[in-house]
C-alpha positions in Angstrom: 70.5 -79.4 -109.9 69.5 -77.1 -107.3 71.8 -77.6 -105.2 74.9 -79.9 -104.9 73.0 -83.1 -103.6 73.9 -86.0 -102.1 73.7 -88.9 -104.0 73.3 -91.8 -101.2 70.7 -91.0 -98.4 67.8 -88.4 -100.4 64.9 -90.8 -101.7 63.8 -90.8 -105.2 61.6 -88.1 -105.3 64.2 -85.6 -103.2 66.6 -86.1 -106.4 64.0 -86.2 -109.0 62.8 -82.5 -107.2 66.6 -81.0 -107.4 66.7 -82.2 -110.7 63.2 -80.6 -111.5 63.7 -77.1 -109.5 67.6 -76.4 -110.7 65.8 -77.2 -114.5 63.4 -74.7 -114.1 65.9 -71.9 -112.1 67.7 -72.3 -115.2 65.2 -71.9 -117.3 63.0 -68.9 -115.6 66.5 -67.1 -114.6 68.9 -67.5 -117.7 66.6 -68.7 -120.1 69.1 -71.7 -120.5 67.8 -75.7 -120.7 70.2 -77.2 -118.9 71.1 -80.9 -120.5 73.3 -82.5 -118.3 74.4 -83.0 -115.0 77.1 -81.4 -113.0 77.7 -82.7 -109.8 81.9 -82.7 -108.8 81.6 -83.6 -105.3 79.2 -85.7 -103.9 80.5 -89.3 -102.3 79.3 -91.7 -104.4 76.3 -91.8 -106.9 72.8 -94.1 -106.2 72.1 -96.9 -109.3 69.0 -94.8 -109.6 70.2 -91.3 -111.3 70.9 -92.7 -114.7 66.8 -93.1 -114.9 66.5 -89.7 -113.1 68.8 -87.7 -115.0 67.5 -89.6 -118.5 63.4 -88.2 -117.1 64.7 -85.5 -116.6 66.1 -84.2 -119.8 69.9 -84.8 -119.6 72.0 -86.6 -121.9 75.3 -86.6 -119.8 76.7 -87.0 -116.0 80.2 -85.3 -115.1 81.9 -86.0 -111.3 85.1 -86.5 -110.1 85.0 -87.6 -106.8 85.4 -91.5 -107.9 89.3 -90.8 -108.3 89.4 -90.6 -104.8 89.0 -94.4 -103.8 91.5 -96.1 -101.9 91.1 -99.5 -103.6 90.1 -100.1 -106.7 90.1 -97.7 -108.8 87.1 -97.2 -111.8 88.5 -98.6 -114.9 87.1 -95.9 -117.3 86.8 -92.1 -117.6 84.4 -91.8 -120.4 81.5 -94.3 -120.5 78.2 -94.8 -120.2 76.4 -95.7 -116.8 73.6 -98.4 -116.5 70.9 -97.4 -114.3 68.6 -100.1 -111.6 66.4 -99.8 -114.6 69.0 -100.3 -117.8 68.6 -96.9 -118.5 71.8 -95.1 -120.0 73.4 -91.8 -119.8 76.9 -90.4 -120.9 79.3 -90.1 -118.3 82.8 -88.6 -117.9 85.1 -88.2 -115.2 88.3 -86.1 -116.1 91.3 -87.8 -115.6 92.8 -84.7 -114.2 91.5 -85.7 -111.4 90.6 -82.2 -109.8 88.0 -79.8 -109.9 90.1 -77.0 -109.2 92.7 -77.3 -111.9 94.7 -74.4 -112.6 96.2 -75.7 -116.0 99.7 -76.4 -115.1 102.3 -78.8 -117.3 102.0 -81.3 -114.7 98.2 -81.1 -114.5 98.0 -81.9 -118.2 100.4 -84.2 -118.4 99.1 -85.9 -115.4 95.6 -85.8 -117.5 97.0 -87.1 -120.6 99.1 -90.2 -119.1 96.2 -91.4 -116.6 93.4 -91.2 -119.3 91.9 -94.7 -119.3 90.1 -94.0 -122.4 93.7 -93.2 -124.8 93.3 -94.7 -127.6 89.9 -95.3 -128.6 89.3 -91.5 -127.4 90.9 -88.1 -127.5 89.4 -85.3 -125.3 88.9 -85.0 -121.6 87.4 -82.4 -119.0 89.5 -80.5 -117.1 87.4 -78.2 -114.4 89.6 -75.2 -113.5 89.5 -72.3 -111.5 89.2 -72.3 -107.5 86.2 -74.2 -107.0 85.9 -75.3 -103.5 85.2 -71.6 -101.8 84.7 -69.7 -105.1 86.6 -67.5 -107.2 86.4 -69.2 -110.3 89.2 -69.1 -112.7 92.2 -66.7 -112.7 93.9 -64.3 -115.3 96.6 -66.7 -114.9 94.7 -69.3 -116.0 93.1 -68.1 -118.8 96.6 -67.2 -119.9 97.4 -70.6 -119.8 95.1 -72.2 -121.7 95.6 -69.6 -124.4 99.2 -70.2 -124.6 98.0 -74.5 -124.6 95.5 -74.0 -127.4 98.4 -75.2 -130.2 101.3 -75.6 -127.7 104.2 -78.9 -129.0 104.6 -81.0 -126.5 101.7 -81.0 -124.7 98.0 -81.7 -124.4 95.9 -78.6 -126.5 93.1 -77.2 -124.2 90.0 -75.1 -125.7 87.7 -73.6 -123.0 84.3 -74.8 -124.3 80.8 -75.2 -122.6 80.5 -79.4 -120.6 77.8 -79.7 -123.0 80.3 -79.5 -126.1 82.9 -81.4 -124.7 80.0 -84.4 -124.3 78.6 -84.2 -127.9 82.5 -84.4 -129.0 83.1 -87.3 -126.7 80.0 -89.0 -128.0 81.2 -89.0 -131.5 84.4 -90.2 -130.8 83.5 -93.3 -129.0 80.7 -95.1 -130.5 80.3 -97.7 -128.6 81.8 -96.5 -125.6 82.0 -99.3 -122.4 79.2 -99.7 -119.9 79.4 -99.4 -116.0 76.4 -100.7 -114.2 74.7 -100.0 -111.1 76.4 -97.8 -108.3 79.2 -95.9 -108.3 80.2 -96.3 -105.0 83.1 -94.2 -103.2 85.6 -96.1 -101.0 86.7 -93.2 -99.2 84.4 -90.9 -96.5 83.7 -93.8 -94.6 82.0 -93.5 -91.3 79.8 -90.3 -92.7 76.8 -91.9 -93.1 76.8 -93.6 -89.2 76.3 -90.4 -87.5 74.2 -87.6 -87.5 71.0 -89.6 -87.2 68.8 -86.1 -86.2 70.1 -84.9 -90.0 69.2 -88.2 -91.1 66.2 -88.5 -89.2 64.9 -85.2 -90.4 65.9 -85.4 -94.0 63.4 -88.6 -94.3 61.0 -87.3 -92.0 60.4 -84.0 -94.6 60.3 -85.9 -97.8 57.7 -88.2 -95.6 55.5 -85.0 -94.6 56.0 -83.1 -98.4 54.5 -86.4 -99.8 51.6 -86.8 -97.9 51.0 -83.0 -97.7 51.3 -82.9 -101.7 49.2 -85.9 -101.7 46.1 -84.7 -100.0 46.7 -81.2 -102.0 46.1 -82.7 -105.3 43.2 -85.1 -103.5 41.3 -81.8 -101.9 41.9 -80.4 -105.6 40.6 -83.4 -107.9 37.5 -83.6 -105.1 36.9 -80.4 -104.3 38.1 -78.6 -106.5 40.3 -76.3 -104.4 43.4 -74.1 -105.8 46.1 -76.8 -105.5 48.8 -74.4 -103.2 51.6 -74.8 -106.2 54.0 -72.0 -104.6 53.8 -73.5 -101.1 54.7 -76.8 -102.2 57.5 -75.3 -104.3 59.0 -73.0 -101.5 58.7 -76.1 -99.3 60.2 -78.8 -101.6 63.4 -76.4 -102.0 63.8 -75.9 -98.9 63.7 -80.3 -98.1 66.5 -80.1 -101.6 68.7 -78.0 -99.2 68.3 -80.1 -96.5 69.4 -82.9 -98.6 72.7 -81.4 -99.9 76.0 -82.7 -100.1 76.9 -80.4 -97.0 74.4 -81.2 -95.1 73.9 -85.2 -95.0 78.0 -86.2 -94.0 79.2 -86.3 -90.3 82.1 -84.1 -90.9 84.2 -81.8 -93.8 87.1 -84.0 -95.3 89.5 -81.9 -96.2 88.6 -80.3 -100.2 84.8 -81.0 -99.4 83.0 -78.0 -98.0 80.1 -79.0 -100.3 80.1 -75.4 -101.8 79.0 -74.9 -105.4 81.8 -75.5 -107.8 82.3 -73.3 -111.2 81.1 -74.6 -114.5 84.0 -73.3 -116.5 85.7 -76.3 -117.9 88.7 -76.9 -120.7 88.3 -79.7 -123.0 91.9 -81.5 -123.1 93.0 -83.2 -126.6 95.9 -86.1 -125.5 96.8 -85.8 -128.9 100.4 -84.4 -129.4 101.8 -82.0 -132.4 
């Protein structure tokens, strides 16, 4: 995605647009097709991204942010999520239950025991490195998941790319269970009742993007005039920052800045030697 979005308040076409312009950064900058969709932190995820993410080219969701509910907590990590439409995409959330893992025995353990999915599956994600702020993963670490590759008694990690970890999770569980509609967060209340001039001007830019793209493409079709492609694009960017996860709550929570997290990622295997 572009940038960390919020999955609530943005309409349809603000989330179709990060999807479309972090795609192509990818693409243009890397020379990578992105095929999935990381997104750790946002508080709670619209019925309408499974059909989104599907349109736009990825085959799998990752977040962790459910974990936090107070109530009732989601009874699956790997599974697949039902869109508005009954469109399906692969979803994980690592039982972990941290984006900033640092690899620890209690961490793994802690994985391993609260994995809904034991049983019928074998691997889970496990984010590490310091995540919320930067800095990314630490010597330490690394050491750590070296050591845990073939280690007895415990959980065996391989650092390996989200997109691997999905296509082994989709093998194992062929018929893996179906959530459907929202995933909604019981936690964060209260940050979608304030901030109405954030709110206010959010909607009011997708409103103003959409006509101005509108009449673009109208004077083009009719009058043949240079639609203005790099204004629109500059412009729609700058409406995807606007809609961030940052951005769109009332206040920080504390482990929330709605920074960037890393993509490095360790594939856990509960199995046991």
């Amino acid at each position: 995605m572009w940038v960390e979005a919020d999955g609530n308040m943005p309409g349809g076409e603000s989330l179709a647009r990060q999807l479309v312009y972090g795609r192509r950064f990818f693409a243009e900058e890397f020379g990578i097709e992105q095929d999935g969709i990381w997104l750790p932190d946002s508080f709670g995820y619209t019925a309408a991204y499974p059909q989104l993410a599907r349109l736009a080219g990825a085959e799998w969701f990752m977040s962790q942010k459910l974990h936090w509910s107070e109530t009732n907590e989601l009874p699956h990590h790997t599974f697949e999520w039902e869109g508005i439409d009954g469109t399906r995409i692969l979803t994980h959330f690592p039982p972990i239950d941290s984006y900033n893992a640092e690899l620890t025995g209690r961490q793994l353990a802690h994985a391993e025991s609260n994995f809904a999915d034991k049983g019928a599956a074998t691997v889970s994600l496990a984010p590490f490195g310091h995540g919320d702020g930067g800095g990314g993963p630490t010597r330490e670490m690394l050491e750590r998941a070296r050591r845990l590759r073939d280690l007895e008694g415990s959980p065996r990690v391989a650092i390996q790319a989200p997109s691997d970890f999905f296509r082994e999770a989709a093998a194992e569980l062929a018929t893996p269970p179906v959530w459907r509609g929202e995933l909604y967060l019981e936690y964060h209340r209260g940050t979608y009742t304030s901030q109405a001039r954030t709110k206010r001007g959010n909607r009011r830019a997708e409103a103003l993007l959409r006509e101005a793209e509108l009449w673009s493409a109208t004077a083009t079709v009719r009058a043949g005039r240079p639609t203005r492609t790099t204004s629109w694009t500059n412009s729609g960017s700058r409406c995807c920052c606007i809609s961030s996860m940052i951005s769109c709550p009332a206040r920080p929570s504390p482990g929330c800045t709605g920074r960037p997290s890393r993509s490095t990622a360790a594939s856990t295997n509960a199995s046991k030697r």
